[in-house]
C-alpha positions as a Markdown table, in Angstrom:
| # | Residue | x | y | z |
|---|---|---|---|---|
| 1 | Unk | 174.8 | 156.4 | 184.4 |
| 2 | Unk | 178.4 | 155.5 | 185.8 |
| 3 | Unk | 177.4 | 151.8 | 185.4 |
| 4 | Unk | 176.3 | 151.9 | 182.0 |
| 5 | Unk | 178.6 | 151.7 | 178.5 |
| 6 | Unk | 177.6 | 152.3 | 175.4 |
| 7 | Unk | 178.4 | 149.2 | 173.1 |
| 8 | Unk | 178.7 | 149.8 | 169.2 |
| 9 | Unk | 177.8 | 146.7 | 167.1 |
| 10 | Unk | 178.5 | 146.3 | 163.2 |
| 11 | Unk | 177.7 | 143.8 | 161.0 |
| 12 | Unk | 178.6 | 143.3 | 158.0 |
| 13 | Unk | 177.1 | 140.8 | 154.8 |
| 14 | Unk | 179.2 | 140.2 | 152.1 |
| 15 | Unk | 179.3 | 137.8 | 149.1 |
| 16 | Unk | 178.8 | 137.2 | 145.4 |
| 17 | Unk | 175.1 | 137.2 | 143.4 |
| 18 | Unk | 173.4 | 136.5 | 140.1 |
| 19 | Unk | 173.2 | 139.7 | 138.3 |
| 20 | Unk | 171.9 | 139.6 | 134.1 |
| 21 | Unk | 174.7 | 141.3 | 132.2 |
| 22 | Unk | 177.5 | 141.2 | 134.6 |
| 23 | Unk | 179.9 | 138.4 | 134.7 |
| 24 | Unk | 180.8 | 139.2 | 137.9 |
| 25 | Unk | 178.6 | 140.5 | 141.1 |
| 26 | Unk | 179.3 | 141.4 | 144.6 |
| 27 | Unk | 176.5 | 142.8 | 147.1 |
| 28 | Unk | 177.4 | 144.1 | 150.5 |
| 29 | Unk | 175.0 | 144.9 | 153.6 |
| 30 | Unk | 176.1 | 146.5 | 156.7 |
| 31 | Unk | 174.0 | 147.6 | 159.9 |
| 32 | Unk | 175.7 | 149.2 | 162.6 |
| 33 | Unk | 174.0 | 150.2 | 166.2 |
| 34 | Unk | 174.4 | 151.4 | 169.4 |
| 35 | Unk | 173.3 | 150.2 | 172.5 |
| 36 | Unk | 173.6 | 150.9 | 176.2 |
| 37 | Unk | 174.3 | 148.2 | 178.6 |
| 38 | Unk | 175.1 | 147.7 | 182.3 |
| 39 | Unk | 178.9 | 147.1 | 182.8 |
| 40 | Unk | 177.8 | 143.7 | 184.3 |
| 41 | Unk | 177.1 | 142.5 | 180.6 |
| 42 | Unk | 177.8 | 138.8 | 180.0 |
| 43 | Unk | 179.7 | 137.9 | 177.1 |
| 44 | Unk | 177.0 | 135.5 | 176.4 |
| 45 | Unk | 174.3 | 138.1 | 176.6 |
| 46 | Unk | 176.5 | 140.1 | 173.9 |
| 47 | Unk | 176.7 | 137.1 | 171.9 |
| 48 | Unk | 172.5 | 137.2 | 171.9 |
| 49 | Unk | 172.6 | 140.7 | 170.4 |
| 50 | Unk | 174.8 | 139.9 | 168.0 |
| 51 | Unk | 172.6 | 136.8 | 167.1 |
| 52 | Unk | 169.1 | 138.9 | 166.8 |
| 53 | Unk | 171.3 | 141.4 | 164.4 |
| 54 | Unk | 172.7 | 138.4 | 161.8 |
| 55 | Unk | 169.4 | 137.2 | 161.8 |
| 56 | Unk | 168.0 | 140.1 | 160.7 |
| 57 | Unk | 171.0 | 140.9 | 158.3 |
| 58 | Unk | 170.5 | 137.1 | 157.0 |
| 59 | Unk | 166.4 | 137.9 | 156.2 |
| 60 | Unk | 167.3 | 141.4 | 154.8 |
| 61 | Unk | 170.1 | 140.3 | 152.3 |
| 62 | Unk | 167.9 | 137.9 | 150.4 |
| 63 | Unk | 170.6 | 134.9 | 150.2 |
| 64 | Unk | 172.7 | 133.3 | 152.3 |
| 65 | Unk | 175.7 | 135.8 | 152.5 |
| 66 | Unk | 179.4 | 134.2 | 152.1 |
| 67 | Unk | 180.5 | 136.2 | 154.7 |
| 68 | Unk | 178.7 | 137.2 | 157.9 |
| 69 | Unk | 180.6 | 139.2 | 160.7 |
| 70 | Unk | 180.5 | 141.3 | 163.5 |
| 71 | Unk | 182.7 | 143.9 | 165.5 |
| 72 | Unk | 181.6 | 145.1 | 169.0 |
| 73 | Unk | 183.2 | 147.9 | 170.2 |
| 74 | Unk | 183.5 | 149.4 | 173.9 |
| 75 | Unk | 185.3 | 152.8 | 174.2 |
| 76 | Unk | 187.5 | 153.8 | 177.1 |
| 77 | Unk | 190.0 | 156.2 | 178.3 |
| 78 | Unk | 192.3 | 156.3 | 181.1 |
| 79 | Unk | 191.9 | 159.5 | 183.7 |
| 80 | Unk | 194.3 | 160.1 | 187.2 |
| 81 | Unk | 194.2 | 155.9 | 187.0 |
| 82 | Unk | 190.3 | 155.5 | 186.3 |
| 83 | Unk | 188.7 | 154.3 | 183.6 |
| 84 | Unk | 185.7 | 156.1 | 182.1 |
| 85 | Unk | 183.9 | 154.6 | 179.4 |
| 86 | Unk | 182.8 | 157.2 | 176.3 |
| 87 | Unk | 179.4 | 157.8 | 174.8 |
């Protein structure tokens, strides 16, 4: 497993809705997941994860969100001039 990394993906829905007896309404929507990938990844194969995830976000939240985003995170630490990657 030295050539694998775990990769963490959020995303994150955000934006205003109709709601009957509110003058104002906000709805948020989050998924976060875990995957692991070689450390050969492509950043366009990353961006095709991402991709799959707001589309499924997008069906899930009803209406088009305002705001769609992602984070993808890849933890590392430095060791006697190595880098090992956590999870």
């Amino acid at each position: 497993m030295f050539n694998d990394i775990k990769v963490e993906f959020e995303i994150k829905a955000y934006g205003e809705e109709k709601t009957d007896d509110y003058n104002d309404s906000f709805k948020g929507y989050e998924v976060a997941r875990n995957k692991v990938l070689s450390k050969e990844i492509t950043l366009g194969e990353l961006e095709n994860y991402v991709s799959t995830i707001f589309e499924e976000v997008k069906g899930d939240y009803g209406q088009p969100p305002e705001q769609l985003t992602a984070k993808i995170t890849i933890r590392a630490k430095e060791k006697e001039g190595e880098i090992t990657y956590l999870g």
